[in-house]
C-alpha positions in Angstrom: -119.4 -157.7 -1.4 -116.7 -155.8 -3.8 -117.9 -152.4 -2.3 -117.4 -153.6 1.1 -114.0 -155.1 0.2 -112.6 -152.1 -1.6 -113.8 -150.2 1.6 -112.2 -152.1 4.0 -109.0 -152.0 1.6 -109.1 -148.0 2.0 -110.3 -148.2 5.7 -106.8 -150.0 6.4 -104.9 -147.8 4.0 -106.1 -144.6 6.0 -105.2 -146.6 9.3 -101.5 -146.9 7.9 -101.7 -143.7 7.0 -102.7 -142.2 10.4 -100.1 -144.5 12.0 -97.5 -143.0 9.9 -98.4 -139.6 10.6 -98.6 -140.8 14.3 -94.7 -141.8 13.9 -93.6 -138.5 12.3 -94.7 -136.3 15.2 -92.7 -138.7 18.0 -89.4 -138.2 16.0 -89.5 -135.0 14.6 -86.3 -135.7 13.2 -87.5 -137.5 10.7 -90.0 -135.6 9.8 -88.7 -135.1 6.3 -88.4 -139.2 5.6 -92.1 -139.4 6.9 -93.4 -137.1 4.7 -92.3 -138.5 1.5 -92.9 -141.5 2.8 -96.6 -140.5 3.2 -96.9 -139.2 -0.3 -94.8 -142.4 -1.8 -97.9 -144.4 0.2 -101.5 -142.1 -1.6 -99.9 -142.0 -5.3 -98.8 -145.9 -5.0 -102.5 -146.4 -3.4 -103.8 -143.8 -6.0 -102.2 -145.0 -8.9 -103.1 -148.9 -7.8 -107.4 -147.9 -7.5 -107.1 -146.3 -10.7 -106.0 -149.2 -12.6 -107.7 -152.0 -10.5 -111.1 -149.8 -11.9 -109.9 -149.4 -15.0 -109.0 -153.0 -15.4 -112.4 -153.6 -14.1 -114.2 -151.5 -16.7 -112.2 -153.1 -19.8 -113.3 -156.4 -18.5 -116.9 -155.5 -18.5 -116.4 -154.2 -21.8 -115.2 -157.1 -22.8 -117.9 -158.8 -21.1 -120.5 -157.1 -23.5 -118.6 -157.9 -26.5 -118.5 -161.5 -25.5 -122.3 -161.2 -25.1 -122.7 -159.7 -28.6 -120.9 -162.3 -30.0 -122.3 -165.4 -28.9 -126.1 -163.9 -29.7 -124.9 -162.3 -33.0 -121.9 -165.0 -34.3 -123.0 -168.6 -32.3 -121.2 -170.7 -30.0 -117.5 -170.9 -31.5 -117.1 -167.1 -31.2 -119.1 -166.3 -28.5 -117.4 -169.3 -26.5 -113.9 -167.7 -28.0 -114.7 -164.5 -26.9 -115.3 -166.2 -23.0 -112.0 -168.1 -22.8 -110.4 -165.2 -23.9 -111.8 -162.9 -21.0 -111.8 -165.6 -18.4 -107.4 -165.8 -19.4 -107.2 -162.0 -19.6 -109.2 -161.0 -16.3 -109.5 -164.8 -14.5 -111.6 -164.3 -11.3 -112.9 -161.2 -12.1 -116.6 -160.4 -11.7 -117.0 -160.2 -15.7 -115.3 -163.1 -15.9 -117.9 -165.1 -13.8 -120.8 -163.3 -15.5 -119.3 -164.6 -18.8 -119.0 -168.1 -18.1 -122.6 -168.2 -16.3 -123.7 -166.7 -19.5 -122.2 -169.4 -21.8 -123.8 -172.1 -19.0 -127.3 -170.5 -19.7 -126.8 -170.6 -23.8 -126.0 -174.4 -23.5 -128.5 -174.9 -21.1 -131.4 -173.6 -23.9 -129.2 -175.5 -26.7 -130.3 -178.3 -24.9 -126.5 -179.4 -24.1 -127.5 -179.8 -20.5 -123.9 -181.7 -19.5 -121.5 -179.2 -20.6 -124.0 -176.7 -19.0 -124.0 -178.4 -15.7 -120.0 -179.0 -15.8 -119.7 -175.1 -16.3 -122.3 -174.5 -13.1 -120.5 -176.7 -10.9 -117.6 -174.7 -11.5 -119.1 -171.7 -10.6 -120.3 -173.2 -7.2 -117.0 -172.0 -6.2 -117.0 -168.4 -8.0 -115.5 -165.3 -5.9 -119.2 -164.0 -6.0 -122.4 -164.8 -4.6 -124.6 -164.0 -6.6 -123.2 -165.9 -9.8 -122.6 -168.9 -7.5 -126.7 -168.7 -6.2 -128.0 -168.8 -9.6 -125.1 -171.6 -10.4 -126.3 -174.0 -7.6 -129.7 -173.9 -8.6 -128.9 -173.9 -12.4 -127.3 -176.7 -11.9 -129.9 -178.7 -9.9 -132.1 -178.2 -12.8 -129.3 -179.2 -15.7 -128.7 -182.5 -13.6 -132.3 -183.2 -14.1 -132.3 -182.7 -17.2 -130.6 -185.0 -17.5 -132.1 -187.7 -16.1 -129.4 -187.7 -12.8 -132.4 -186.8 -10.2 -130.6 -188.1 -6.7 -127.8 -185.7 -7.9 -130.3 -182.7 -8.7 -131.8 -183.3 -5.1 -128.9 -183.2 -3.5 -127.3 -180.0 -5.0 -130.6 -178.7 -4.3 -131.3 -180.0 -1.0 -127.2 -178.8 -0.2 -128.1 -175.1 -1.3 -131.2 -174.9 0.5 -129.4 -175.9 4.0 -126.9 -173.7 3.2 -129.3 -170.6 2.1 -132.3 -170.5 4.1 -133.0 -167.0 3.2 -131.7 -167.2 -0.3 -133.5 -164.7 -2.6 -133.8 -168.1 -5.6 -135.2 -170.2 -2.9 -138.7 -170.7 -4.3 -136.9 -172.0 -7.3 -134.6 -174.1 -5.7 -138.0 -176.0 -3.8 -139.5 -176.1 -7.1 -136.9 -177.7 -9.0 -136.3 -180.1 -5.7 -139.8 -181.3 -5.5 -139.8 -181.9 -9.6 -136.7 -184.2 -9.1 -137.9 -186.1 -6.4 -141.4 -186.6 -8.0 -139.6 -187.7 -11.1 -137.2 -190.1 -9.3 -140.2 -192.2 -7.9 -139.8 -190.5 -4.1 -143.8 -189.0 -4.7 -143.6 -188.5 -0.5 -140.9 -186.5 -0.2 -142.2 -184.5 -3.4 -145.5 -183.7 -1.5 -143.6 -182.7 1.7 -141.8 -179.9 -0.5 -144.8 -179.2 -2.3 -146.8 -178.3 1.2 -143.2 -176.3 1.8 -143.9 -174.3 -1.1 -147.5 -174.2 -0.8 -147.0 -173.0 2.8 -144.4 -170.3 2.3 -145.2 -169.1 -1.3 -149.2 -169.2 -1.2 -149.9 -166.7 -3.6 -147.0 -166.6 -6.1 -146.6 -168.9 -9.1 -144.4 -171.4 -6.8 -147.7 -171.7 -4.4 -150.5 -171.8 -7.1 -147.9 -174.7 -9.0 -146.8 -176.5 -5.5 -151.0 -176.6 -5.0 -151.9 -178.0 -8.5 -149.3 -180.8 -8.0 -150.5 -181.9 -4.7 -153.9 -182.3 -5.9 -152.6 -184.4 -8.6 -150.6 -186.4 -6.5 -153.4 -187.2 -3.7 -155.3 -188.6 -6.3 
């Protein structure tokens, strides 16, 4: 998604390029005020892609030390380190990773609310991938916590939305645990037999195969 945004951002600058160029050979006279105008329009475009990557590879950077220091220091300065990047570079890509990251360390501290508060966030993050792994995340944190109508709707949300989603298996998975654990054992076989059906001989299938026979009997 980034590459094909920073393409399309060059594809249009090379239009307005080629347009000016175009403009420059119908008044000749100008000539002179074109050209520098051309040359005003690469280094401002030049000078802008250099920082926007460099600004792009000191967020990562910070990223990593943000990841260093919530494995290596604990949760104050690892969570320090994370509202500091998400100020400095807000809506970045690292920025995203960062808070996904402090989700996932909550989630395995078993402080599945603040985990799930962080994921629905990220529902709405500038990249897809962090905001697949977010929806289903969450699905899971909310049964966790014991809020299964709300897991099964996240989940059952993200799967109408994603039909070909690469974390679909899990998304199933976690949907069919929710609705067994809410008492709805019919509409957990039904996405069981979805899982079974689509997944036979993965984990998902095997699992999805086990709990059907334990729910038939």
């Amino acid at each position: 998604m980034k590459k094909n945004n920073e393409t399309n951002n060059t594809d249009f600058l090379n239009a307005y390029v080629a347009k000016l160029i175009d403009a420059c050979k119908a008044h000749k006279k100008a000539v002179l005020i074109c050209l520098v105008a051309v040359i005003v329009v690469w280094t401002g475009t030049s000078l802008y892609l250099s920082h926007r990557e460099k600004v792009r590879q000191i967020s990562w950077a910070a990223y990593y030390d943000a990841q260093v220091a919530l494995l290596t220091q604990g949760a104050e300065a690892g969570t320090a380190a994370i509202n500091s990047l998400n100020t400095t570079y807000p809506n970045s890509d690292a920025a995203y990773y960062g808070r996904l990251m402090q989700a996932d360390f909550l989630f395995t501290q078993e402080n599945f609310a603040q985990a799930a508060d962080i994921y629905k966030e990220l529902l709405n993050a500038n990249n897809q991938h962090v905001a697949t792994i977010a929806a289903v995340s969450l699905g899971q944190a909310q049964q966790a916590v014991k809020a299964y109508e709300d897991s099964i709707k996240t989940l059952q949300t993200f799967i109408s939305k994603n039909p070909s989603s690469f974390v679909l298996p899990q998304a199933y998975l976690t949907l069919a645990v929710s609705q067994e654990l809410s008492g709805d054992k019919a509409a957990a076989l039904e996405t069981y037999k979805k899982l079974l059906q689509d997944y036979t001989k993965t984990y998902f299938g095997v699992f999805a195969k086990d709990k059907i026979a334990q729910l038939n009997k």
